[in-house]
C-alpha positions as CSV (number, residue, x, y, z in Angstrom):
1,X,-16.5,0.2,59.0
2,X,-17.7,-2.3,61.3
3,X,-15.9,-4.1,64.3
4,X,-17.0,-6.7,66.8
5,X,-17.3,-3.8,70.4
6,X,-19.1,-4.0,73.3
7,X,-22.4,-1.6,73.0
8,X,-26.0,-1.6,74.5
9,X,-28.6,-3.9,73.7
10,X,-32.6,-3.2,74.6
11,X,-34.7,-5.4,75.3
12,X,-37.7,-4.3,73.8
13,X,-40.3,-6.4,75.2
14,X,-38.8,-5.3,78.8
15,X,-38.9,-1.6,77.9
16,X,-41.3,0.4,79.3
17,X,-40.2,3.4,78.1
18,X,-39.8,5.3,82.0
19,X,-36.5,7.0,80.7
20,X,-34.3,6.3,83.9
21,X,-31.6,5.2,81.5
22,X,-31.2,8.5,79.7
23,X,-29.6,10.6,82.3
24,X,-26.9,8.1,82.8
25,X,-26.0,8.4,79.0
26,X,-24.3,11.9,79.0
27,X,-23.0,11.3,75.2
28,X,-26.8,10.9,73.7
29,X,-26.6,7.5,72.9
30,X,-30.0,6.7,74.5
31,X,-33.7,8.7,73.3
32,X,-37.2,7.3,74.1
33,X,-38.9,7.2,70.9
34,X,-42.5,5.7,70.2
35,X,-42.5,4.8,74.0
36,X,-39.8,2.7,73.9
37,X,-36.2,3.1,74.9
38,X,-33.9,3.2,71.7
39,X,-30.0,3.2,70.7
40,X,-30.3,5.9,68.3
41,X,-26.5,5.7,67.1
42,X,-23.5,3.4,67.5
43,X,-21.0,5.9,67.3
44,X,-22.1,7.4,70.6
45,X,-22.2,4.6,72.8
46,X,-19.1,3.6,74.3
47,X,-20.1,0.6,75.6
48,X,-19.3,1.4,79.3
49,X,-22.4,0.4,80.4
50,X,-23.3,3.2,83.0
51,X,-27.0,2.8,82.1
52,X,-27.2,-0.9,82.5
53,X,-28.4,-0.5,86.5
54,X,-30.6,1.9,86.2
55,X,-33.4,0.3,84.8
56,X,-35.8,-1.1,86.6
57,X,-37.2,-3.8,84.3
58,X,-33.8,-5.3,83.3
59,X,-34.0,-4.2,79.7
60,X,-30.8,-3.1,79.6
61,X,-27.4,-5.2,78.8
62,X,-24.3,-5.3,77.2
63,X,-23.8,-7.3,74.4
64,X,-20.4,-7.8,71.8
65,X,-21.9,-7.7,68.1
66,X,-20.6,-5.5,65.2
67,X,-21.0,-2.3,65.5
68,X,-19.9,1.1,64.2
69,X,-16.1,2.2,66.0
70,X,-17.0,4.8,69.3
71,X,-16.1,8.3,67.9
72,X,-15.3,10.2,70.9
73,X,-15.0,13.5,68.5
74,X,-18.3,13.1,67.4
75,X,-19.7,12.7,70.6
76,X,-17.7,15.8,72.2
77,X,-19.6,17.9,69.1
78,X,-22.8,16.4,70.3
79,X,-22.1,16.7,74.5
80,X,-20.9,20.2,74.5
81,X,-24.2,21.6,73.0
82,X,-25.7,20.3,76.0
83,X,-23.7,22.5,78.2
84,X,-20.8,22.3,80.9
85,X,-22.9,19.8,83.6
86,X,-23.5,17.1,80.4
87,X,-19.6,17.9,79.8
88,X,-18.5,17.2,83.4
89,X,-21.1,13.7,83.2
90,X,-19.6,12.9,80.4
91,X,-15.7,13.2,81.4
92,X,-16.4,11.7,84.8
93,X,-17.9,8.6,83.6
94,X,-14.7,8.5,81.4
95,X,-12.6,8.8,84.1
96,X,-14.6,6.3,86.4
97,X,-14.4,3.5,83.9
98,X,-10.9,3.7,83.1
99,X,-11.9,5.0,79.3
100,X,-8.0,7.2,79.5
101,X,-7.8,7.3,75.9
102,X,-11.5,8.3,75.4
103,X,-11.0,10.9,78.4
104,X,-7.8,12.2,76.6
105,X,-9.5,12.5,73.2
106,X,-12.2,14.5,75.1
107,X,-10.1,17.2,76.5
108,X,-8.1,17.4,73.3
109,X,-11.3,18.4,72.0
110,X,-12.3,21.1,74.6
111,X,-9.0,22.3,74.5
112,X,-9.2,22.5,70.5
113,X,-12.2,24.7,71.0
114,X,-11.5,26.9,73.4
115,X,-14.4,25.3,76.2
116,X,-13.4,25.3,79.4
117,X,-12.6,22.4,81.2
118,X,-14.4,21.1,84.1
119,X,-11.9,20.9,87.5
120,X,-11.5,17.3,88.8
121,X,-12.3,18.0,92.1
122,X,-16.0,18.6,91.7
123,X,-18.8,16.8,93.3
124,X,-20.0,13.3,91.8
125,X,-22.8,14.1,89.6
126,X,-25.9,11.5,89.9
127,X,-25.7,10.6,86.9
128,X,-21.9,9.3,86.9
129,X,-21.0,5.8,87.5
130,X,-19.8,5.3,91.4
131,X,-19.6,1.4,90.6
132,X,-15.9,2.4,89.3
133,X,-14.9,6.0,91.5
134,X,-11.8,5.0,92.3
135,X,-11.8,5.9,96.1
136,X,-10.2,5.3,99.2
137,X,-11.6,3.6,102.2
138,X,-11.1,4.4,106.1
139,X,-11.3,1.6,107.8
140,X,-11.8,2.9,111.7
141,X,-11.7,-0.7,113.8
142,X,-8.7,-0.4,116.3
143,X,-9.1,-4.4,117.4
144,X,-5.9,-5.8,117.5
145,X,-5.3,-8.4,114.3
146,X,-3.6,-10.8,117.2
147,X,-6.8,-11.4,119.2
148,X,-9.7,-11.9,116.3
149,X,-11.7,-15.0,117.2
150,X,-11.1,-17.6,114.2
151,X,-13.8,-18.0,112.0
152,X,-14.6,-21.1,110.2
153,X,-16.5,-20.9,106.9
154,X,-19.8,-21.6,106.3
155,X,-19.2,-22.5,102.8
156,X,-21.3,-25.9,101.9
157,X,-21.0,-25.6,98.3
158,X,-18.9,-25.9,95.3
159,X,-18.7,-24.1,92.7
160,X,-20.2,-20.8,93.9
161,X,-20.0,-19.1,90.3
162,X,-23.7,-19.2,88.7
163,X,-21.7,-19.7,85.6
164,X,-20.2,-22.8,86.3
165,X,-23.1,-24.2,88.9
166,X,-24.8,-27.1,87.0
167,X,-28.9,-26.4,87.1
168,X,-29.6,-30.0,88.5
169,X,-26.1,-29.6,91.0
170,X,-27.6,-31.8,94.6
171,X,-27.2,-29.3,97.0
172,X,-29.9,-26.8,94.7
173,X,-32.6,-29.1,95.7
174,X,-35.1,-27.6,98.2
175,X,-32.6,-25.1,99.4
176,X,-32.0,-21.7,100.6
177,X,-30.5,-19.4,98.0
178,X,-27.9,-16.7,98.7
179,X,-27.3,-14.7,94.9
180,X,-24.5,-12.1,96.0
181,X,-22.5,-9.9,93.9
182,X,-18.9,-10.6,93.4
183,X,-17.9,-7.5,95.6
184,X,-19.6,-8.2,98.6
185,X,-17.9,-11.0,99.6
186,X,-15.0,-8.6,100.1
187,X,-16.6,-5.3,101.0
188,X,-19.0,-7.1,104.1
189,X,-16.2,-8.6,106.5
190,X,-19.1,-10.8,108.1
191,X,-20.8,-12.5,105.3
192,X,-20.3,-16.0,106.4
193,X,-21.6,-15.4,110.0
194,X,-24.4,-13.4,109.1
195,X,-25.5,-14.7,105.6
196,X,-24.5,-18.1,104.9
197,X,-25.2,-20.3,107.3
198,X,-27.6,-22.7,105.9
199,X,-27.9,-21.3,102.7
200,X,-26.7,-22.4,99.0
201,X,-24.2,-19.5,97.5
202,X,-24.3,-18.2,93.9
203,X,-22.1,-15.2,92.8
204,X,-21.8,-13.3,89.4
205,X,-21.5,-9.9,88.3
206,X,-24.5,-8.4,86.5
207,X,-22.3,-6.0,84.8
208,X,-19.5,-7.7,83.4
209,X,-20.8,-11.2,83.1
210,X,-23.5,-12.4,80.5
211,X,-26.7,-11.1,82.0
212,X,-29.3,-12.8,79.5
213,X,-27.3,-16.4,80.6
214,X,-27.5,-15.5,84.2
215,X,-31.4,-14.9,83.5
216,X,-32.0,-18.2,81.7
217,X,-30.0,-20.0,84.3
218,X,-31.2,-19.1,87.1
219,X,-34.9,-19.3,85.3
220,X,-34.0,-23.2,85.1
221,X,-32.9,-23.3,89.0
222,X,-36.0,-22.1,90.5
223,X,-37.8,-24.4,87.4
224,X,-36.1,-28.0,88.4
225,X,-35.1,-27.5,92.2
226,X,-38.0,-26.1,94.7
227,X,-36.3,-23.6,95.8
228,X,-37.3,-22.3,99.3
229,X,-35.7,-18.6,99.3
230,X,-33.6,-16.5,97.6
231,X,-32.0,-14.0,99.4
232,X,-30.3,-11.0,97.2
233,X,-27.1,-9.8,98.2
234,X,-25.3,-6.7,96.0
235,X,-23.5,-3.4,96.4
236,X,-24.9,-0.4,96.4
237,X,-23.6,1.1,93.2
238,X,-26.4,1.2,90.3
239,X,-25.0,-1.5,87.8
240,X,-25.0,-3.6,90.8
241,X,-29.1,-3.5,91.3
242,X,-28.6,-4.8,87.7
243,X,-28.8,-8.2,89.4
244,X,-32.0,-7.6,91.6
245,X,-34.0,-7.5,88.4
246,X,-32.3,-10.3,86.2
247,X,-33.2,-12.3,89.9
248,X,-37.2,-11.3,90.2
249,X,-37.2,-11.7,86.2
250,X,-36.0,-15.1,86.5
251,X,-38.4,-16.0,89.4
252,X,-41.5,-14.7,87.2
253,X,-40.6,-16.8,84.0
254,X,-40.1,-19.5,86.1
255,X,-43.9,-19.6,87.6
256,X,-42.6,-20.3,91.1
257,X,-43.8,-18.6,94.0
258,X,-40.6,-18.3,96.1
259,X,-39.7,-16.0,99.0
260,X,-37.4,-13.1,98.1
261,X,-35.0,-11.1,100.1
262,X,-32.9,-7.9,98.7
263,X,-30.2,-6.5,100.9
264,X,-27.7,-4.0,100.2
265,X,-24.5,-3.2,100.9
266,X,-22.5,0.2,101.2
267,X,-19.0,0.5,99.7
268,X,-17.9,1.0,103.3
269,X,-19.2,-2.6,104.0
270,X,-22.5,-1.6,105.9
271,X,-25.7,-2.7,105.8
272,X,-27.8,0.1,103.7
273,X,-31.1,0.0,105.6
């Protein structure tokens, strides 16, 4: 029986079939078929969205429709034919996204069938999700809190959420863009300095906001306001590059010819060069 879920959707015309998506989908939710990428069953796609940044042309999003319930059994049957690496993807990407009941079920089933069970404390795979690795973070500055210069913000703009930025808002017109990623505003300790002086600031999240609005939107913004430049600011994990390509895709339907920037930041809050 159907229920409304999250679950994949593909964007045909985007599709180009490279297959990037497929190692990121341990329970064999994805196949390339005819060329094209395809979801060849709704009871093994979790709706996690651990593919979603992988590809390249944006083709990939999550979407909340009916759809047949997740059956983590059914997926176990299917994952441990593919041997103990697809079973350590698969529990891993449980794990990172907080899926407990999904991970439970999953070990259940191991345990039911006498497969061993990967340890916890192996190596991230490449093909887990490192968006959600729950992790702690040295921090090794020894300056003393008591003698930090205060900053003043360089914030010129309001609202900052793409989602609730009108298209035609004044301070769009003829400016310099700065599309960051929710996270970095709290993982790069120097954005304002370094970033935002004299430039407009949009934020979203390409995985867990509505990526086809996001498109359309900003599509509109670079339509109606003459945008100068649009600089790119995101984390390093792979849903995150998810907004790169909803950004150049935008730019190209819009018919503009507008300087672009991509930076990218490390989980420690470093520029990745």
């Amino acid at each position: 029986m159907s229920s409304v879920r999250k679950i994949i959707r593909i964007d045909e015309e985007k599709c180009t079939g490279c297959g990037r998506c497929i190692p990121n989908c341990p329970e064999g939710a994805l196949q390339i078929i005819d060329g094209k990428a395809r979801l060849v069953s709704e009871l093994f796609c979790d709706g996690l969205g651990a593919c979603v940044g992988t590809c390249p042309e944006g083709a990939l999003t999550i979407e909340e429709r009916p759809a047949e319930p997740y059956d983590e059994n059914r997926v176990m049957a299917n994952i441990v034919r593919c041997g103990s690496n697809t079973i350590t993807a698969h529990l891993r990407h449980l794990k990172e996204h907080g899926a407990q009941l999904y991970y439970e079920q999953a070990v259940t089933y191991l345990r039911e069938h006498n497969i061993p069970i990967p340890e916890d404390n192996l190596p991230p795979l490449p093909c887990g999700c490192p968006g959600t690795q729950v992790r702690r973070i040295e921090n090794s500055s020894e300056e003393n809190s008591n003698q930090l210069p205060i900053r003043h913000s360089r914030l010129t703009n309001w609202p900052i959420k793409l989602m609730l930025v009108p298209v035609n808002a004044p301070y769009l017109s003829q400016s310099n863009l700065l599309i960051a990623a929710d996270c970095t505003g709290f993982a790069l300790p120097d954005l304002h300095e370094r970033f935002l002086k004299n430039r407009i600031l949009l934020i979203g999240c390409p995985k867990l906001d509505d990526a086809r609005f996001y498109q359309e939107k900003l599509t509109r913004i670079f339509q109606e306001n003459d945008i100068r430049s649009v600089t790119i600011l995101h984390m390093e994990v792979p849903c995150c590059f998810g907004l790169v390509q909803l950004v150049r895709n935008a730019i190209m339907a819009s018919s503009r010819n507008i300087n672009f920037q991509e930076i990218t930041i490390n989980i420690d809050g470093q520029i990745k060069e």
